[in-house]
N, C-alpha and C positions, 0 to 999 in steps of 0.2 A: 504494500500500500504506500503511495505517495503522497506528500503533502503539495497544497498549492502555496508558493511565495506571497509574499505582498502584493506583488509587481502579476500575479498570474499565469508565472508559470510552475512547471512542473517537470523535474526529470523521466524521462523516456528511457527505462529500462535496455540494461547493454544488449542482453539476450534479441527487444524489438527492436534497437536501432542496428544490430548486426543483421537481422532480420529482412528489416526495410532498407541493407544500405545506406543509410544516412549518418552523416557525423557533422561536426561544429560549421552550422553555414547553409546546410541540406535546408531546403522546402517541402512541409507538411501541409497536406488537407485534415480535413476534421468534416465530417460527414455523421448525419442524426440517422442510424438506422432504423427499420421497420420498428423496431421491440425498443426502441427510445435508446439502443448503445451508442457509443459514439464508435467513429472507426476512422481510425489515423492509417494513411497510407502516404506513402513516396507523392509529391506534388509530379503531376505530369503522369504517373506510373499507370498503368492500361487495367482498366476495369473490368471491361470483357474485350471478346476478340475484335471490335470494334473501333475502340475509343480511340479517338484522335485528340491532339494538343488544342488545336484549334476548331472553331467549329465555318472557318472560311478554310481550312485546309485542302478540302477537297477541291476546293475551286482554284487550286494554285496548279502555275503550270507555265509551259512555253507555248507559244501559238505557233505553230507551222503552217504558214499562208505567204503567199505570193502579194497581199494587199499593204499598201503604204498605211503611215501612222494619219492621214488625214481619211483614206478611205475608213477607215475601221472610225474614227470620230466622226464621220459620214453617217455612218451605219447608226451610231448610238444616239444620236443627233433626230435620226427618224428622217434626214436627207438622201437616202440612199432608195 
């Protein structure tokens, strides 16, 4: 059992920070599960087989097109 500081925090066990990978500096989520626990994991770490960093991630990329940079402002424009 841990206590909380003043200040609000609280040591994270060596056994879970070996666990989670994290040491002096690492980024923690805090998440209220279904049953009201709380659940600390790795910031960024994959939830399910799914999870992305971002939620624009999908949408990142290179474009492969033969069209100039005013054609494509054209296009977005609703002039095309």
């Amino acid at each position: 059992m841990n206590a909380i500081t003043t200040k609000g925090q609280v040591t994270i066990p060596k056994a879970i920070r070996e666990l989670l990978d994290i040491g002096p500096g690492s980024k923690v989520e805090f998440t209220l599960g279904p049953s009201g626990d709380i659940i600390v994991r790795k910031a960024g770490a994959a939830v399910g087989p799914q999870r992305e960093t971002s939620r624009f991630a999908r949408f990142t990329g290179t474009l492969q097109s033969n069209m100039t940079t005013d054609d494509i402002m054209a296009l977005t424009r609703g002039e095309a």
